[in-house]
PQR file with spaces between the fields and no chain letter, atoms N, CA, C, O and H, PARSE charges and radii, in Angstrom:
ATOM       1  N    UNK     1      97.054    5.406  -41.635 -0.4000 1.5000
ATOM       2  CA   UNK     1      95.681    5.157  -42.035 -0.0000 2.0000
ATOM       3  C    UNK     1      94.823    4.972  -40.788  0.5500 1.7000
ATOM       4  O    UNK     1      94.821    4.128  -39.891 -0.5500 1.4000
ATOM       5  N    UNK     2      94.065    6.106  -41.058 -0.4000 1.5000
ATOM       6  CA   UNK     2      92.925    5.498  -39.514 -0.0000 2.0000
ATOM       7  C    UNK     2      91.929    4.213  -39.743  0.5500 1.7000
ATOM       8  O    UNK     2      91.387    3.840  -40.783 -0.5500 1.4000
ATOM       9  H    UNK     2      94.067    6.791  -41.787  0.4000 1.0000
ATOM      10  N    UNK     3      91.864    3.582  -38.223 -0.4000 1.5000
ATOM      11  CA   UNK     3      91.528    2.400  -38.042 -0.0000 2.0000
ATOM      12  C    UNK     3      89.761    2.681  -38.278  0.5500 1.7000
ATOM      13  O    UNK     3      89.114    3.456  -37.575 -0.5500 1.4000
ATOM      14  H    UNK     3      92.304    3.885  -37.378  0.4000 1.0000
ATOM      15  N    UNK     4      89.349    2.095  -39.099 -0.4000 1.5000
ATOM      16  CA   UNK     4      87.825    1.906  -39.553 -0.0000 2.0000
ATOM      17  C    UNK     4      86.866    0.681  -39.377  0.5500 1.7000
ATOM      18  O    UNK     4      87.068   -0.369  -39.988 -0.5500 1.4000
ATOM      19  H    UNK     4      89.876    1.466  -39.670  0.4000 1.0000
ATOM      20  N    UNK     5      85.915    0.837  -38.600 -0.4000 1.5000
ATOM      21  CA   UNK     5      85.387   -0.501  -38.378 -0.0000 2.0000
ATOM      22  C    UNK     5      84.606   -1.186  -39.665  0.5500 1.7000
ATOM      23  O    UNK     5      83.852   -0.548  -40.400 -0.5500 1.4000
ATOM      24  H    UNK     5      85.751    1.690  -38.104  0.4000 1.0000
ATOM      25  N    UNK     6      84.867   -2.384  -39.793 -0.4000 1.5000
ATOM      26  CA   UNK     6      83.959   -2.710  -41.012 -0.0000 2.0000
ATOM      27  C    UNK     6      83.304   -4.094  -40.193  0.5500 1.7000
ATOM      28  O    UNK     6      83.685   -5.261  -40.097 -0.5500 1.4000
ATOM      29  H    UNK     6      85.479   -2.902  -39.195  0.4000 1.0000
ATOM      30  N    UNK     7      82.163   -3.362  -39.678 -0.4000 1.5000
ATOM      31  CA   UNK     7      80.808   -3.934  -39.163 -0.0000 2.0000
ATOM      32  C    UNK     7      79.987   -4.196  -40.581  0.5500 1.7000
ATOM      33  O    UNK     7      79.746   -3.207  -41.272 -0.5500 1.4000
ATOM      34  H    UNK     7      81.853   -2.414  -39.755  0.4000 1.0000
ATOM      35  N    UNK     8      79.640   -5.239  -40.941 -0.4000 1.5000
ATOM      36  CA   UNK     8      78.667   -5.432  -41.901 -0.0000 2.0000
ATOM      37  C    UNK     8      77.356   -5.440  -41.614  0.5500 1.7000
ATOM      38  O    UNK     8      76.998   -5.778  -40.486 -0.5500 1.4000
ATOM      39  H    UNK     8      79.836   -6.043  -40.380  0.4000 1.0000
ATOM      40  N    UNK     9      76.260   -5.001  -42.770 -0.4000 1.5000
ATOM      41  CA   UNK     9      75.068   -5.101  -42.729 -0.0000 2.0000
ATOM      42  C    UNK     9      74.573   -5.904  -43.942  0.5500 1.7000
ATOM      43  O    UNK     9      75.129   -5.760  -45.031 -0.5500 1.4000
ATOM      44  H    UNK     9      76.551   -4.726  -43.686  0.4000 1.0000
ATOM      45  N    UNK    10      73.472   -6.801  -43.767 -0.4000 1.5000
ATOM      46  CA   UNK    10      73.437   -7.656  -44.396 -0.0000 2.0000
ATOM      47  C    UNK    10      72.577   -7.264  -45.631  0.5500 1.7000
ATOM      48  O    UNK    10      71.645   -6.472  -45.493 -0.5500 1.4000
ATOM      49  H    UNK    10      73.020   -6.918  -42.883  0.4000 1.0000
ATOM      50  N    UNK    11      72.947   -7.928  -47.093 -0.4000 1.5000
ATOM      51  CA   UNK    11      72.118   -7.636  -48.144 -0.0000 2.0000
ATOM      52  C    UNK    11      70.787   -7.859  -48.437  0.5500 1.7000
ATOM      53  O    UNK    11      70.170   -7.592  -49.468 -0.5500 1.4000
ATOM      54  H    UNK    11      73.705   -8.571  -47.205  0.4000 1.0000
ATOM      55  N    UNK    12      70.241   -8.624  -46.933 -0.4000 1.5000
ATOM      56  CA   UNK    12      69.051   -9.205  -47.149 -0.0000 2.0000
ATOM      57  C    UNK    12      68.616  -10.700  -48.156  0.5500 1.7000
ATOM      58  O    UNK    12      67.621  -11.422  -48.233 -0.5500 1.4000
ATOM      59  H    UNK    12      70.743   -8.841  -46.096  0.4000 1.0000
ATOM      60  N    UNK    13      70.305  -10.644  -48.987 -0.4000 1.5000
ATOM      61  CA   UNK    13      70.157  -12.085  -49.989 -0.0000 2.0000
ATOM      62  C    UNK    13      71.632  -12.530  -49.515  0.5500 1.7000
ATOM      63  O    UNK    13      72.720  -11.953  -49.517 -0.5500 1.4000
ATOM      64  H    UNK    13      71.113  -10.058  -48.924  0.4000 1.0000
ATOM      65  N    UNK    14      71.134  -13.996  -49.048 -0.4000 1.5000
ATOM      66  CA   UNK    14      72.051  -14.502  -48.217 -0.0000 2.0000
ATOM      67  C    UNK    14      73.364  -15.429  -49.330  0.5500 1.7000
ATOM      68  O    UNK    14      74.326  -16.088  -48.936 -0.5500 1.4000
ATOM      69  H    UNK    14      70.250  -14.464  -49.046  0.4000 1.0000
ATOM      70  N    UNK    15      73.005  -15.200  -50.507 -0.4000 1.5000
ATOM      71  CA   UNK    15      74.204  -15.626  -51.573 -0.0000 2.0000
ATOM      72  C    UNK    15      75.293  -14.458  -51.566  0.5500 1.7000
ATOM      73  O    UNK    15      76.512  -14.492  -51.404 -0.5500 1.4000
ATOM      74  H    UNK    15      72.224  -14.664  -50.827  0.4000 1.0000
ATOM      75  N    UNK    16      74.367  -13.372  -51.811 -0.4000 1.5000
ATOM      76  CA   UNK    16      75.000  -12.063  -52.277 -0.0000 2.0000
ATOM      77  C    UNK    16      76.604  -11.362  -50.955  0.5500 1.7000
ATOM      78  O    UNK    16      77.753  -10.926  -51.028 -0.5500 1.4000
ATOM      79  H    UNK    16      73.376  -13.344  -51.943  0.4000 1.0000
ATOM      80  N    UNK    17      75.394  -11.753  -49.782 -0.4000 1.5000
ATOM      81  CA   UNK    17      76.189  -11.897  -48.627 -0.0000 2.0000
ATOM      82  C    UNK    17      77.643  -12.268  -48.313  0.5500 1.7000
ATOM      83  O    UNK    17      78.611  -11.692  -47.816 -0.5500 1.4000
ATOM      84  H    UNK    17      74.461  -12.108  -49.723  0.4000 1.0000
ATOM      85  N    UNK    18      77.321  -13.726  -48.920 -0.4000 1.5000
ATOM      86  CA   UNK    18      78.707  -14.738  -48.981 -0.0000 2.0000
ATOM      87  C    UNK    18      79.611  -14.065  -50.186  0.5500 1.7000
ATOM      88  O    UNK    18      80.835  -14.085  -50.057 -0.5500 1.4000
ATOM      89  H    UNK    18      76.535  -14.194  -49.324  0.4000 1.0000
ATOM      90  N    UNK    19      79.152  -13.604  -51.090 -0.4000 1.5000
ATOM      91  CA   UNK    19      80.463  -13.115  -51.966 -0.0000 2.0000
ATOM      92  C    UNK    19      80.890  -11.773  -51.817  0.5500 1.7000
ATOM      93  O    UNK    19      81.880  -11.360  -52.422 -0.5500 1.4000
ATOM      94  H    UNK    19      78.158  -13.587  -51.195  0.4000 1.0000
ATOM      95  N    UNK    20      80.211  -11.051  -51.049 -0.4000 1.5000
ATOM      96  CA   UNK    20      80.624   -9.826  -50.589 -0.0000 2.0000
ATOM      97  C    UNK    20      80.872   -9.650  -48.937  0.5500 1.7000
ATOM      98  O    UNK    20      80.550   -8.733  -48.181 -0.5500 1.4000
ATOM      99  H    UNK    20      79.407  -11.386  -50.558  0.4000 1.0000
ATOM     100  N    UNK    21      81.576  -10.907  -48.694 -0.4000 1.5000
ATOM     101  CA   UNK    21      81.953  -11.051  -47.387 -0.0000 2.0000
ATOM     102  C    UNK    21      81.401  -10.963  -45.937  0.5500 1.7000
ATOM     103  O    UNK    21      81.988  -10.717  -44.883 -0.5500 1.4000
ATOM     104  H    UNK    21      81.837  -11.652  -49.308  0.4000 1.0000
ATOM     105  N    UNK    22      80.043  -11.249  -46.208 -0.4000 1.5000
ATOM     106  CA   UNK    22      79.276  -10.832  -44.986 -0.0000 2.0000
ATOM     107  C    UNK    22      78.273   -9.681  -44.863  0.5500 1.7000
ATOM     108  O    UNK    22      77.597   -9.254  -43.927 -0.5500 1.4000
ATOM     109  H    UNK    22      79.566  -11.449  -47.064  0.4000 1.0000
ATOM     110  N    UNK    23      78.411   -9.361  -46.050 -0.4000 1.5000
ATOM     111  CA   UNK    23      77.349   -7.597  -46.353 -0.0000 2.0000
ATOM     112  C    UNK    23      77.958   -6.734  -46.314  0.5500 1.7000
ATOM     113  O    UNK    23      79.143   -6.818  -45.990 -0.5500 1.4000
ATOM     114  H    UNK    23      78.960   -9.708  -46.810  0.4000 1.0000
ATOM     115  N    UNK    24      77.093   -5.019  -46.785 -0.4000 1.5000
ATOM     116  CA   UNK    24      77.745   -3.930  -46.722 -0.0000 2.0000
ATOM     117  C    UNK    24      78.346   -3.976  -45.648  0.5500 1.7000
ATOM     118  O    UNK    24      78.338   -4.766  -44.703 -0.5500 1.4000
ATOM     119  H    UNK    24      76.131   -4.951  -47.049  0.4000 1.0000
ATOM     120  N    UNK    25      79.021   -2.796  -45.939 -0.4000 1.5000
ATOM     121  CA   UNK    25      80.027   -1.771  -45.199 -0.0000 2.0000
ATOM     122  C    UNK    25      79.213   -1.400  -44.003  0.5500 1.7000
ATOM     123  O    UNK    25      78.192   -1.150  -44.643 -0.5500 1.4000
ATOM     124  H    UNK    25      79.027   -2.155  -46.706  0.4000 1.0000
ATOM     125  N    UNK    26      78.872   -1.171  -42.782 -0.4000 1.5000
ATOM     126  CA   UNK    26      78.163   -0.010  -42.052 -0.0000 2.0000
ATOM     127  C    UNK    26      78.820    1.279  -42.207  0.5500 1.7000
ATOM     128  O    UNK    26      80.015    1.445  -41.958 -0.5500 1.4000
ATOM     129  H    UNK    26      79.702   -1.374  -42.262  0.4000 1.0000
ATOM     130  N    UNK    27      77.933    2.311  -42.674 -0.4000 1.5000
ATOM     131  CA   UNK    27      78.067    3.453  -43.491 -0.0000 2.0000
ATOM     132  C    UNK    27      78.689    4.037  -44.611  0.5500 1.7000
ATOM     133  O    UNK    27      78.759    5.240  -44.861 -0.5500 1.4000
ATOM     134  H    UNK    27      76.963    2.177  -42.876  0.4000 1.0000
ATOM     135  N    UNK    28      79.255    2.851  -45.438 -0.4000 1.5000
ATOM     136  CA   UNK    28      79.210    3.303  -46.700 -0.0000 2.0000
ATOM     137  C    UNK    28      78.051    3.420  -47.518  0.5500 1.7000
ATOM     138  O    UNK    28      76.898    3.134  -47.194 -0.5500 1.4000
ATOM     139  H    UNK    28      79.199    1.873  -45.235  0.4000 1.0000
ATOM     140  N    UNK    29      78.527    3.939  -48.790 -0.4000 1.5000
ATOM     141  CA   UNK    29      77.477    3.824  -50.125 -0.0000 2.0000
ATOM     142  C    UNK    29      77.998    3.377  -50.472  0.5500 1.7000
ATOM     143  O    UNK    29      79.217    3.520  -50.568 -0.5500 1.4000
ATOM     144  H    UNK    29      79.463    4.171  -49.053  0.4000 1.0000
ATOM     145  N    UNK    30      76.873    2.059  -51.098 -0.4000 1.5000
ATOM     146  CA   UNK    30      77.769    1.308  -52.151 -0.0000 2.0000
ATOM     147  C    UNK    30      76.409    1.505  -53.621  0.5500 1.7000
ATOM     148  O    UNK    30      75.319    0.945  -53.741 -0.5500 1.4000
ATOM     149  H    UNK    30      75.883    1.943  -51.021  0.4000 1.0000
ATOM     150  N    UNK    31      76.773    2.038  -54.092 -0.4000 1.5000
ATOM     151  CA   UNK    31      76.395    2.274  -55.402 -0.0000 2.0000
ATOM     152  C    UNK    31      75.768    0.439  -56.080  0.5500 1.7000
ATOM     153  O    UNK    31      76.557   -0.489  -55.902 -0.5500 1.4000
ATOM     154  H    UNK    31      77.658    2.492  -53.994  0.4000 1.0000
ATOM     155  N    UNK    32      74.316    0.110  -56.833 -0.4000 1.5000
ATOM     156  CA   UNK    32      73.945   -0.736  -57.589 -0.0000 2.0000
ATOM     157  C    UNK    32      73.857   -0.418  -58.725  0.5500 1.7000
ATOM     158  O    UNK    32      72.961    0.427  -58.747 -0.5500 1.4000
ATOM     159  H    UNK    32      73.675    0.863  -56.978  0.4000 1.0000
ATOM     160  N    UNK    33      74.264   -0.578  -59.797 -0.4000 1.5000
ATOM     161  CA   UNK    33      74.421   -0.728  -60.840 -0.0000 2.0000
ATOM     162  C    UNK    33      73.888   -1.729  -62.281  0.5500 1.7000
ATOM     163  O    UNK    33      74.127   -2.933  -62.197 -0.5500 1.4000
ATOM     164  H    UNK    33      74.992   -1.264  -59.780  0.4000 1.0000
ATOM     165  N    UNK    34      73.348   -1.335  -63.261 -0.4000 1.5000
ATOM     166  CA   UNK    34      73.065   -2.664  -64.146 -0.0000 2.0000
ATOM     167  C    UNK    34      72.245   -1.881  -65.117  0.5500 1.7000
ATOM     168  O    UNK    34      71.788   -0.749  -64.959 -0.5500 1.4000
ATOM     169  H    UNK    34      73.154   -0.356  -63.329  0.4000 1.0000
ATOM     170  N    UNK    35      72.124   -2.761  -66.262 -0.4000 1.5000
ATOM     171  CA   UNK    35      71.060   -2.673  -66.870 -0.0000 2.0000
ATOM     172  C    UNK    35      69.489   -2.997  -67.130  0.5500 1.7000
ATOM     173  O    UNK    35      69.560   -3.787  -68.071 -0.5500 1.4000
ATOM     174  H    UNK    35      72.496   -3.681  -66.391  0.4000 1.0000
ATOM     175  N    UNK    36      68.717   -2.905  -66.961 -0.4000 1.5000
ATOM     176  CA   UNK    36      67.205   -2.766  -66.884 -0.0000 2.0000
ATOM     177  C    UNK    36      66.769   -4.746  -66.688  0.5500 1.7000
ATOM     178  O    UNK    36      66.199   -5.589  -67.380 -0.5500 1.4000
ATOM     179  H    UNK    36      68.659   -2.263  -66.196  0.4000 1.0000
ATOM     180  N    UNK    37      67.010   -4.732  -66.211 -0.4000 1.5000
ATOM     181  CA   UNK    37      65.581   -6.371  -65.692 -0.0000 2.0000
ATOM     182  C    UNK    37      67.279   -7.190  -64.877  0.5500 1.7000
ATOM     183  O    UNK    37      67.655   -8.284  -65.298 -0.5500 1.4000
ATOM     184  H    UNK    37      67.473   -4.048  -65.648  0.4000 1.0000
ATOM     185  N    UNK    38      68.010   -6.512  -63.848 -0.4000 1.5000
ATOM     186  CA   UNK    38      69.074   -7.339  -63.673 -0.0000 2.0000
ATOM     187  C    UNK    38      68.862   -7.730  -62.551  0.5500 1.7000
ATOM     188  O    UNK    38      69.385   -8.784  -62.189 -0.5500 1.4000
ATOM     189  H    UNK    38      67.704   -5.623  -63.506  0.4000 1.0000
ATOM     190  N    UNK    39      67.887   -6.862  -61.522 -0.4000 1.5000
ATOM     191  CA   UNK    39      67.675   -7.008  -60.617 -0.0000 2.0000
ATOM     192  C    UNK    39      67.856   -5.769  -59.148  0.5500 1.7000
ATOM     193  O    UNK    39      67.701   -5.961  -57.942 -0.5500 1.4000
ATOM     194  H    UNK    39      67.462   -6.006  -61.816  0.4000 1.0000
ATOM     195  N    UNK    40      68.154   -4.796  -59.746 -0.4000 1.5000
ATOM     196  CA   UNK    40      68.421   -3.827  -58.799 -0.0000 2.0000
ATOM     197  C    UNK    40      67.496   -3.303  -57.756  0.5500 1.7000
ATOM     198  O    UNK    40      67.868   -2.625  -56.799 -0.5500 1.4000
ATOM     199  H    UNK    40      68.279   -4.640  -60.726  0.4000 1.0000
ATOM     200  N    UNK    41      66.089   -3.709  -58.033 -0.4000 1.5000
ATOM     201  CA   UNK    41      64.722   -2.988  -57.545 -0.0000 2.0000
ATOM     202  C    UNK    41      64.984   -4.081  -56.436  0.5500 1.7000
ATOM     203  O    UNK    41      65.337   -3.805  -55.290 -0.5500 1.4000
ATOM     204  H    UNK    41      65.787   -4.261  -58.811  0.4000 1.0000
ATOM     205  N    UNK    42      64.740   -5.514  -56.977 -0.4000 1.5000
ATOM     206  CA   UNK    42      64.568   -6.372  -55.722 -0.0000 2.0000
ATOM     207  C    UNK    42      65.473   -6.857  -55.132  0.5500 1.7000
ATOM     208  O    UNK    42      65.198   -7.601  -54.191 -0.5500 1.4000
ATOM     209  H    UNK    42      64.453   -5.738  -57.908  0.4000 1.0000
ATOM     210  N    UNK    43      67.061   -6.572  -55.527 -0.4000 1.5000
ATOM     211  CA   UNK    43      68.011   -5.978  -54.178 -0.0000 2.0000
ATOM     212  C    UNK    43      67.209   -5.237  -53.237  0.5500 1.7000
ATOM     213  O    UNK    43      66.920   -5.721  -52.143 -0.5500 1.4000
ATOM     214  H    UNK    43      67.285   -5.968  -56.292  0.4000 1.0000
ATOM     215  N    UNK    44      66.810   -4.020  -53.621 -0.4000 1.5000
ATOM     216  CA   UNK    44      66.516   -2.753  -52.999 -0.0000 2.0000
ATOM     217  C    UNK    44      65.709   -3.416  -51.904  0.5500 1.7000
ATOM     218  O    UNK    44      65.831   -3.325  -50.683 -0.5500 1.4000
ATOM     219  H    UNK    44      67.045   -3.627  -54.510  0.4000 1.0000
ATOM     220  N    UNK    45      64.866   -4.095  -52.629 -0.4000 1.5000
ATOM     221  CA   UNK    45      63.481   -4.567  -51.942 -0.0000 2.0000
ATOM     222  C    UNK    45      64.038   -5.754  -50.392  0.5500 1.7000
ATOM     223  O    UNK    45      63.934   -5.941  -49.180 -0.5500 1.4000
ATOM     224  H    UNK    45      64.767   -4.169  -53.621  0.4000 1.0000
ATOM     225  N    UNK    46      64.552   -6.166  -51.478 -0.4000 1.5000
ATOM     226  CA   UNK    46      65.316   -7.452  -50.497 -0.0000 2.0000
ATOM     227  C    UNK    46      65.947   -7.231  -48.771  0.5500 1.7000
ATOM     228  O    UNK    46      65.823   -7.845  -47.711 -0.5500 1.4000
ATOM     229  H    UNK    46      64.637   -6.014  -52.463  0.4000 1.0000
ATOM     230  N    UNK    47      66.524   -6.231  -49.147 -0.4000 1.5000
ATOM     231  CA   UNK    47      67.946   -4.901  -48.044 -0.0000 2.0000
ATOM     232  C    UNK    47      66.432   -4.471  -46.784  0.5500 1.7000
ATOM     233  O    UNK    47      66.179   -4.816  -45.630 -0.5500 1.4000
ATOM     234  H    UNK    47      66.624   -5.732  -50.008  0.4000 1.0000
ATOM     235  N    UNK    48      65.734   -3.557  -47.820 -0.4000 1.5000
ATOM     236  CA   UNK    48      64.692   -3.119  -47.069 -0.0000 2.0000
ATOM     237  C    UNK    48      63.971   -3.681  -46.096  0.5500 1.7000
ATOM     238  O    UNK    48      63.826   -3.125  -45.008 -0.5500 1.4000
ATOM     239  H    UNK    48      65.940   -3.277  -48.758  0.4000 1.0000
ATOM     240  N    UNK    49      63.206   -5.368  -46.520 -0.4000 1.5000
ATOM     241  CA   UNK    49      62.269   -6.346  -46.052 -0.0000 2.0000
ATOM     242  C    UNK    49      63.396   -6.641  -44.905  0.5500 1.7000
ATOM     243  O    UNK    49      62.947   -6.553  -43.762 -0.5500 1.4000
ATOM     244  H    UNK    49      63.323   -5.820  -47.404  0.4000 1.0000
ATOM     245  N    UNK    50      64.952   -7.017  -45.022 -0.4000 1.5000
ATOM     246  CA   UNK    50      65.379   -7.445  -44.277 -0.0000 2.0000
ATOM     247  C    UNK    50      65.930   -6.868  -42.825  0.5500 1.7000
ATOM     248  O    UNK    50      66.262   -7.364  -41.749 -0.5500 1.4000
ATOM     249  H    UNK    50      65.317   -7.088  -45.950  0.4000 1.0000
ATOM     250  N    UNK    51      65.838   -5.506  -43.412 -0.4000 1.5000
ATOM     251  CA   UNK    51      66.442   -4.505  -42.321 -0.0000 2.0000
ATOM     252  C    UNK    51      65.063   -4.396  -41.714  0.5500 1.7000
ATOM     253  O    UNK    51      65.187   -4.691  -40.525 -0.5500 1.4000
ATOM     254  H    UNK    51      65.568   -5.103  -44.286  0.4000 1.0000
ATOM     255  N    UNK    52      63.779   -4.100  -41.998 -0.4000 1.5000
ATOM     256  CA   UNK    52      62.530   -3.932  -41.340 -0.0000 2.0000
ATOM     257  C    UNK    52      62.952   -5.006  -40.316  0.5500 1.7000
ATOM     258  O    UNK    52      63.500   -4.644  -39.275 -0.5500 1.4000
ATOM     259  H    UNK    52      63.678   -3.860  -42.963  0.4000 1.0000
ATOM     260  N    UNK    53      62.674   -6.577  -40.616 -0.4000 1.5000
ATOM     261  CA   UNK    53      62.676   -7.488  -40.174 -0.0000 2.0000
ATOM     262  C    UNK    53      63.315   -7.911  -38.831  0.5500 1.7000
ATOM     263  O    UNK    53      62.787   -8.668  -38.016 -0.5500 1.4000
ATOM     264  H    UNK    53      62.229   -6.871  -41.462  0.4000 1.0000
ATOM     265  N    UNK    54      64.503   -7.329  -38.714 -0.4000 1.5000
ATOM     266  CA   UNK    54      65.550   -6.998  -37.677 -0.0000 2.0000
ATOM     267  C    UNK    54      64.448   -5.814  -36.471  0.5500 1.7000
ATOM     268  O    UNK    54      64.633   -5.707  -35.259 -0.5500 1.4000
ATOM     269  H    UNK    54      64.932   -6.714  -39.376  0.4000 1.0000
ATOM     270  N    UNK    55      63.910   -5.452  -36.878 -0.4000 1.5000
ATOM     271  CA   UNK    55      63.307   -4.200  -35.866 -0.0000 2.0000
ATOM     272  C    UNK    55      62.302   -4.750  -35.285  0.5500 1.7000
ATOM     273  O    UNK    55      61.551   -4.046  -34.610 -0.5500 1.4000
ATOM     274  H    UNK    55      63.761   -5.539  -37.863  0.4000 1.0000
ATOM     275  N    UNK    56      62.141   -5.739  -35.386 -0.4000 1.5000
ATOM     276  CA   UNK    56      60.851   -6.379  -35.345 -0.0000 2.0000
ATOM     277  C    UNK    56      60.623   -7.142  -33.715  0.5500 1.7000
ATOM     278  O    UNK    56      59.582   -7.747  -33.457 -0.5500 1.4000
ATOM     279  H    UNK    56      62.752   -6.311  -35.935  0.4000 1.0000
C-alpha cells in the first residue's frame, strides 16, 4: 500500500473537526449528504469563510 499523507484541512466548524479527527483529507472528496434544512449549505459556507480566512 502506498504511503499517503493525511494532512488535514479544517471544516471551518471546530466540533465537526473533533469528530472527524482534525478535518478533511487534503485532496480528497468527501461527499455532504442529507436531507433539506440539515445543514449542508452552511457547512459549505462555513469550509469557505474559513479557508478565505487563512489567506488573509
Amino acid at each position: 500500500m502506498a504511503d499517503r499523507s493525511l494532512d488535514r484541512v479544517s471544516s471551518g466548524v471546530d466540533g465537526l473537526d473533533e469528530i472527524i479527527r482534525g478535518g478533511f483529507i487534503e485532496g480528497r472528496n468527501d461527499p455532504v449528504h442529507g436531507p433539506p434544512g440539515t445543514g449542508k449549505t452552511v457547512l459549505g459556507f462555513h469550509f469557505l469563510t474559513d479557508g478565505s480566512d487563512e489567506r488573509r
